[in-house]
C-alpha positions in Angstrom: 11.8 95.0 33.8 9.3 97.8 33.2 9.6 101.5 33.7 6.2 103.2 34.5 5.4 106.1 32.3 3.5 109.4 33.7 0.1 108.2 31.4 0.4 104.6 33.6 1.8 103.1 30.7 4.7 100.8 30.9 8.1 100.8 28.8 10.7 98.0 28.4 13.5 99.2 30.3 15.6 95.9 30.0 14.8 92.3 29.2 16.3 89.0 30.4 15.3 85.1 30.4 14.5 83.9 33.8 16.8 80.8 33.1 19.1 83.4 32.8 18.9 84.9 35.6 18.6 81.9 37.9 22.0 80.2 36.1 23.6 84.4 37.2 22.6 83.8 40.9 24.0 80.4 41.1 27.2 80.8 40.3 27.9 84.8 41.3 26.1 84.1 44.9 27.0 80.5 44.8 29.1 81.8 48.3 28.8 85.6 49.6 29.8 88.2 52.4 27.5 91.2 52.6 29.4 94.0 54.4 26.8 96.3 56.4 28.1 99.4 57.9 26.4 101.9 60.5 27.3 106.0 59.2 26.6 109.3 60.1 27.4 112.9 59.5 30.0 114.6 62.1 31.7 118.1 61.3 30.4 118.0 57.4 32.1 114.4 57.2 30.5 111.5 56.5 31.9 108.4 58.7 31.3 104.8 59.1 31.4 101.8 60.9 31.0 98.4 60.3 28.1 96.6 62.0 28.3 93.0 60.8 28.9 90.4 58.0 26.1 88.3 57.2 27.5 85.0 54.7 25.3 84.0 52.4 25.7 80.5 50.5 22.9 78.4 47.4 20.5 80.8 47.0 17.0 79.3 46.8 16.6 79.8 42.7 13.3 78.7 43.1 12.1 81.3 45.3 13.7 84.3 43.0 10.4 84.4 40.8 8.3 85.0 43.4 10.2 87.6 45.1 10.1 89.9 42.2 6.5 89.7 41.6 6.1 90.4 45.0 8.6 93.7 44.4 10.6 92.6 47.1 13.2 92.3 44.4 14.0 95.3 41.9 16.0 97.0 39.9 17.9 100.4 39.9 19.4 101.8 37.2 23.0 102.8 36.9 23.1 106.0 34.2 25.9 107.5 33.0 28.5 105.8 35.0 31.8 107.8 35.7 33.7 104.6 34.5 32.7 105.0 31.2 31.2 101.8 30.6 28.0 102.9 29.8 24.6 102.4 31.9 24.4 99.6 33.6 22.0 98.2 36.8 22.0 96.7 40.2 19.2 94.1 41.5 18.4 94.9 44.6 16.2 93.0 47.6 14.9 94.1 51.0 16.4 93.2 53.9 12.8 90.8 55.3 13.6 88.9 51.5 16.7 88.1 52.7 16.3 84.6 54.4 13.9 83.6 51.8 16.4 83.8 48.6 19.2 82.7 51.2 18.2 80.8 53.6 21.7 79.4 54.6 23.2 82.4 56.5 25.2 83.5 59.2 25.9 86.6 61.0 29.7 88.2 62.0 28.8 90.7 64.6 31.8 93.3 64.3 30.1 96.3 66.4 28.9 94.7 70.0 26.4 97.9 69.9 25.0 96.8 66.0 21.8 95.1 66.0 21.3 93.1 63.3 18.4 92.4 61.2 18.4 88.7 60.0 19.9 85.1 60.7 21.7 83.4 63.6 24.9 84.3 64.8 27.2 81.4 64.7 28.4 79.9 67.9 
């Protein structure tokens, strides 16, 4: 991954093999639950609900590539982690990317008011 410099140049941030990362999202998404959760502010407190469960199962390795040219996946950057393990990162995708890298998913509605973005809700 590159990090853009204030001169538009680019600098190495991190570096991986794609086979890599496609043998990573096998086997750590081989099966998932994605938690999403509705909050808000009340009385200087931040609360929260939670909207719905989406399970995710074989991501579609061969679409990966493509979404990150496209920037529909990135990275964020982790620094100086309370844990003390160092600096670390996160990939992250937009929520339209979704059903494209995993197009085997179903919804858990747990708020009848949530709406929720993606996928069927199973019967």
């Amino acid at each position: 991954m590159l990090a853009k410099q204030a001169d538009d140049t680019f600098d190495h941030v991190v570096e991986w093999q794609l086979m890599t990362l496609h043998e990573r999202l096998r086997s750590k998404h081989r099966e998932t639950f994605w938690i999403s959760v509705d909050n808000k502010e009340i009385a200087g407190k931040e609360h929260f609900r939670y909207s719905y469960i989406e399970h995710t199962r074989n991501p579609n390795i061969a679409e990966f590539d493509n979404l990150i040219m496209q920037q529909y996946i990135s990275l964020e950057l982790l620094l100086n982690r309370p844990s003390g393990r160092g600096d670390t990162w996160n990939f992250k995708i937009k929520d339209r990317a979704m059903p494209l890298l995993f197009p085997e998913s179903y919804l858990y509605k747990l708020d009848p008011n949530s709406q929720p973005l993606r996928g069927p809700l199973p019967q």
